[in-house]
C-alpha positions in Angstrom: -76.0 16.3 -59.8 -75.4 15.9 -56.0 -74.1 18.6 -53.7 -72.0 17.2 -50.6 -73.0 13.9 -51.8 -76.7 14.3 -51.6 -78.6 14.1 -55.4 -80.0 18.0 -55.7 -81.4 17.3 -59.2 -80.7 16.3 -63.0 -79.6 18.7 -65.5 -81.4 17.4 -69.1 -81.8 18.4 -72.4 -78.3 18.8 -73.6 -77.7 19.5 -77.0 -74.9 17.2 -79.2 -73.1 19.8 -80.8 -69.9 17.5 -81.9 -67.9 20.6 -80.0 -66.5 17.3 -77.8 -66.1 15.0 -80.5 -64.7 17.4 -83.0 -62.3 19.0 -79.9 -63.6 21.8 -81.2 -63.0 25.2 -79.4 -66.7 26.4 -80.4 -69.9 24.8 -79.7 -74.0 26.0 -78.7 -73.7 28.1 -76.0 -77.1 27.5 -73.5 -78.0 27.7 -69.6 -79.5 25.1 -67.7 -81.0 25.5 -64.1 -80.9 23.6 -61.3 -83.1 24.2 -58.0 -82.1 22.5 -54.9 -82.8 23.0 -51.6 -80.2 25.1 -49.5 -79.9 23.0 -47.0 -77.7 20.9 -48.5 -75.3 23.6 -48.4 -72.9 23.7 -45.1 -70.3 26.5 -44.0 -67.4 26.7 -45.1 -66.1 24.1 -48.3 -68.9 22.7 -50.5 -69.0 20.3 -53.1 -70.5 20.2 -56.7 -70.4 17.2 -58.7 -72.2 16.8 -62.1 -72.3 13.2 -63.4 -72.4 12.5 -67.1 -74.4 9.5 -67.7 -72.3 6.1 -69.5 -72.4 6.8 -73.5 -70.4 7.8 -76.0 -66.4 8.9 -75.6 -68.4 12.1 -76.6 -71.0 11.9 -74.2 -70.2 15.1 -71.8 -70.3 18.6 -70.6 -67.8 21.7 -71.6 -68.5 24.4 -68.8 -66.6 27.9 -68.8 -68.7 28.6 -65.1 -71.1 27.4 -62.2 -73.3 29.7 -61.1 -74.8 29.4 -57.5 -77.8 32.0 -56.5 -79.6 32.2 -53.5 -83.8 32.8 -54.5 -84.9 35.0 -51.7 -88.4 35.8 -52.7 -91.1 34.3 -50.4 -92.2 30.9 -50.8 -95.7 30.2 -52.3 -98.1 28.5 -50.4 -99.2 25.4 -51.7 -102.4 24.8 -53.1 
């Protein structure tokens, strides 16, 4: 995944649930999270691109939404 062009993490552990393979309208619903820094946002426009790796014609994503929170607690000191 890369945001404005800059990688911002890799989203693993999909599950093959033939829903791309059978173009079926039904398939395992599950979230995934991805933390990235936000400084790799910018005003105005930004860009989101998820990259599927080479595979399978079946080899892929079916999203109904991004969501894109902003984690305001405090940061922990390390250690």
């Amino acid at each position: 995944m890369t945001v404005n062009g800059q990688p911002a993490g890799k989203i693993d552990r999909l599950l093959g649930d033939a829903a791309i393979a059978r173009h079926s309208i039904r398939g395992l619903w599950y979230e995934r999270e991805v933390t990235f820094d936000a400084v790799l946002l910018k005003p105005g426009d930004n860009v989101l691109t998820l990259a599927i790796p080479s595979g399978p014609v079946n080899n892929g994503v079916i999203y109904d939404y991004v969501r894109l929170e902003l984690d305001e607690s405090p940061a922990e000191p390390p250690g």
